[in-house]
Each structure stands twice: as C-alpha cells, then as structure tokens.
C-alpha positions, 0 to 999 in steps of 0.5 A: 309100847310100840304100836307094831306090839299092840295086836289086841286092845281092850276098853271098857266103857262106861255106861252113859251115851255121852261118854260112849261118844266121848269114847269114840275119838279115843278108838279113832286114835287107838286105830290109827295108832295101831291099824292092825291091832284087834278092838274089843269094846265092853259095853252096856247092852243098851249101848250097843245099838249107837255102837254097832253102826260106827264099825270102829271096833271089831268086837262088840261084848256086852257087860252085863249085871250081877257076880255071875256075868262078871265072873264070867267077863273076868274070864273071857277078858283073861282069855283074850289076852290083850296087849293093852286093856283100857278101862274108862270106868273107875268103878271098883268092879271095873278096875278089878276086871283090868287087874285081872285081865293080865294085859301086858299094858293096863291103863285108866283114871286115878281112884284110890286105892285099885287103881295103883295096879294099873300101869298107866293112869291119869287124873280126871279134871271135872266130868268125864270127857273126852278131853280127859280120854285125850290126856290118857292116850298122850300119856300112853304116847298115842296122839289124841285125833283133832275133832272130837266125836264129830262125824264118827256117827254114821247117818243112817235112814229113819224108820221109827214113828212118823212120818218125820215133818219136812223141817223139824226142830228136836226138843230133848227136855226131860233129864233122868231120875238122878239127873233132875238137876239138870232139868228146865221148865216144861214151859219154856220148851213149850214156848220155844216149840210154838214160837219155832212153829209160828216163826220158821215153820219147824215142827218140834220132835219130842225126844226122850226115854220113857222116864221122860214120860211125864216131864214131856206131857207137861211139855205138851200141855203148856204147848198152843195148839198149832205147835202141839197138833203138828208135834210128832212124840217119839219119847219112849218109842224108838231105840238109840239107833233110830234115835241116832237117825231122827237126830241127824236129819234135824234142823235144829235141836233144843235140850238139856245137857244129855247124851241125846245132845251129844249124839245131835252134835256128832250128827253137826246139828245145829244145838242149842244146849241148856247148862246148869250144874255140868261145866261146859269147859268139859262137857260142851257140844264138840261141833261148832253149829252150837251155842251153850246157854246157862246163867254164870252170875251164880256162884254155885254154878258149875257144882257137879250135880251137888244135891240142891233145893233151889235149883237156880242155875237152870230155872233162871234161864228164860225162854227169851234166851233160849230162843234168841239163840235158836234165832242165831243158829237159824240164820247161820244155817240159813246164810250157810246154804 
C-alpha cells in the first residue's frame, strides 16, 4: 500500500510497559512513513498516562475488559474505517478484533489459526520486541526508524512524593506475581543502595507498583542505616507519568528487567540491568549508557520464564557484579561531563 493511500492507521497494543515502549519506534516510522495519515492507538487504561505525553498518535482509545466493552470496541473499530489495522497482541480476542475491523490492510504475528485472516503477518523470534515490530514494518515496506525507543519519552517535571535528592541513584527491584523468575535478592539491592550512598553520595529511590509492596520493604530492612534514612520510597505512590518524570532525572538506575527499566532507557539513563531468564538479544535496553548483568555459564539461561524451582540464573548474580558495573557507568558519565 502506498503511503499516499493510508489515511487512517490503527494498532492495538499489547498490554505491558515495555512493549508499549517497543510500540513507539513502530509509530515513529508509520508517521514518517505516511505524515498525513490519522493514528489511533488501543490501549490499556493504565497505559494511558506514558502514552499521552509522547503526541505520536492522535488518538488515544482505551481497551478495556469483559464481552460488553469488546463488542462495543469491535464497533467502534468498524466505524472508523481504517486503511491499515495493526494488531501486536496475538491474543485471539485481539485478532478477532482485526478480522472484524474491515481495514483494507490487516496486519500481525504468526498465531494459529486466526491469524491466516490477516494479510500481512510475520513470525516472533523470542520475546516481543521492538525488533520484531521492525521485521513487520519491513514486510508491510515501511522502513524501520534507527534508534529504538530512545528520546521518543518526553521529559516532563516531577511532582510526585519528595522532595527528589539533589543525585539519586532508582533502584526497581521488585518483579510481578507471574514474573518472579525474574527477581534477585532484597540484599543485594540493599548492598548496592549503601555502597551508592557511602561511595558516590547518590541516594536511592524505590521504584515499583504496589505489589512490590513486600519485596522493597525487605529492600529496606537489609539496608544500613544511612542509605535507609536518606531512602525516598515512591512504591506504589506515583502513576507511570510522574514515574516517567522521576526516571528521567536520575543518575543511575539499578533494576530487573521490567517495563520501569525500559522507561529509564528511553529517558538515556545510565541502567544497570539484572537478566535472568529473558534474552537480552531481544530485550536489552535500547541506550548505549547500559550495561546488562546475568550469569550465561548456565544452560538453562535464557528459558523464557519457563516455571522453575531453583532459580539460579538471577540468585547467582552477586552484588559484587552488580556494583562494578554501577562503578563503570559512573565513571563514564563522569568523563562525559
């Protein structure tokens, strides 16, 4: 399809930060691409907020659950005529949605059997990613934008809980309930907050959703006392926009692999990320201020967040290894200035 003959464009996203953040070079390209075309974004409510700000799409419309609402969204979709529909879930509910959207151009991922009623789809290779987004837009001929998602969050001012320190160091530890195969040891992020503290005067920020409630009071437990009187916790406290703020003001930011540490990577943050069980050929950070840590002596690793009873790939990493790469990025950023 020429891009002269794309008015409207359609895309339904998928429902977890980092792939919202994988999305956003997609929409970059689909701009250039067709500058004139009209884009409409589908998206979890929760989603909403890290959107909005980024003014890539002129519409923002929320997916939300149960028969009623999607019967309703199947309507609206039908309604508004779109000249190419892009759905990034694979879930059946969502290519169903395409099927019925009657766009002249219907595209997506490889999922048996609904998505042979697409007419362009393209296979995923490990996680969902925004290589993989790249792969789809080259088979619809549109080229891919260089860059990933870097620089498309824009920075705006923080007015959560505070006040912020002067420097600080954000510290996202805690992994969700169906993703504690990712998680390290409370420990080890309480030794890197004290030796951040002790070393390089940054004071840590806890980051995290509220079901990282009890995994980042542990955090704070194992901490010495300087590092945990100086702490600011947000956890739970503050929504993705002003999450998005705190990140992009940060010196440094220590996590697991999680949407938070894509968000700090779109800001160029230098991040120190913690893999495990996801592949970071897929996965990794998009900026170049980052360093990955993970043990690959094992054989298991990466194993997709397989179900597992030891755990070894993320309870192996040290804090000595963590912290020597905070000490790396350190010194970069402070030769850089």
């Amino acid at each position: 399809m020429h891009s002269m003959d794309i008015r409207r464009i359609g895309i339904m996203h998928l429902n977890q930060i980092g792939d919202l953040l994988f999305a956003l070079p997609m929409i970059a390209s689909l701009r250039k691409h067709a500058p004139q075309a009209e884009i409409h974004s589908y998206v979890k409510p929760y989603l909403r907020e890290l959107l909005e700000p980024c003014a890539l799409v002129d519409e923002i419309r929320l997916r939300e659950g149960g028969m009623r609402n999607t019967l309703q969204l199947i309507a609206r979709v039908r309604r508004a005529r779109y000249d190419l529909f892009i759905t990034l879930s694979r879930s059946e509910e969502c290519m169903l949605i395409a099927t019925l959207s009657g766009a002249s151009l219907r595209a997506g991922f490889c999922h048996p059997p609904l998505d042979r009623l697409l007419h362009v789809r393209e296979a995923i290779r490990g996680h969902n990613s925004w290589s993989n987004n790249a792969r789809l837009l080259e088979r619809l001929g549109i080229p891919a934008c260089d860059g990933g998602y870097v620089g498309l969050l824009p920075r705006e001012r923080y007015d959560g809980p505070g006040p912020l320190p002067a420097r600080y160091a954000v510290l996202s530890p805690g992994a969700s309930s169906r993703r504690q195969a990712k998680a390290w040891y409370p420990a080890g992020f309480a030794a890197v907050a004290d030796s951040l503290l002790e070393r390089h005067g940054l004071v840590s920020v806890l980051a995290g959703g509220s079901d990282c409630r009890s995994f980042n009071d542990s955090v704070l437990a194992a901490m010495q006392a300087p590092a945990r009187e100086a702490v600011l916790d947000v956890t739970g406290r503050i929504g993705l926009r002003q999450l998005s703020a705190l990140l992009a003001g940060a010196a440094l930011f220590v996590g697991i692999d999680s949407g938070v540490m894509h968000m700090a990577a779109a800001h160029d943050v230098p991040v120190v990320a913690l893999f495990g069980p996801t592949d970071p050929d897929f996965v990794a950070p998009h900026n170049r201020r980052s360093l990955i840590v993970r043990n690959e002596s094992l054989a298991c690793v990466p194993c997709y967040l397989t179900p597992c009873e030891h755990l070894s790939c993320m309870q192996s990493i040290t804090a000595e290894q963590v912290l020597e790469a905070c000490e790396r990025l350190l010194k970069a950023a402070g030769n850089n200035h």
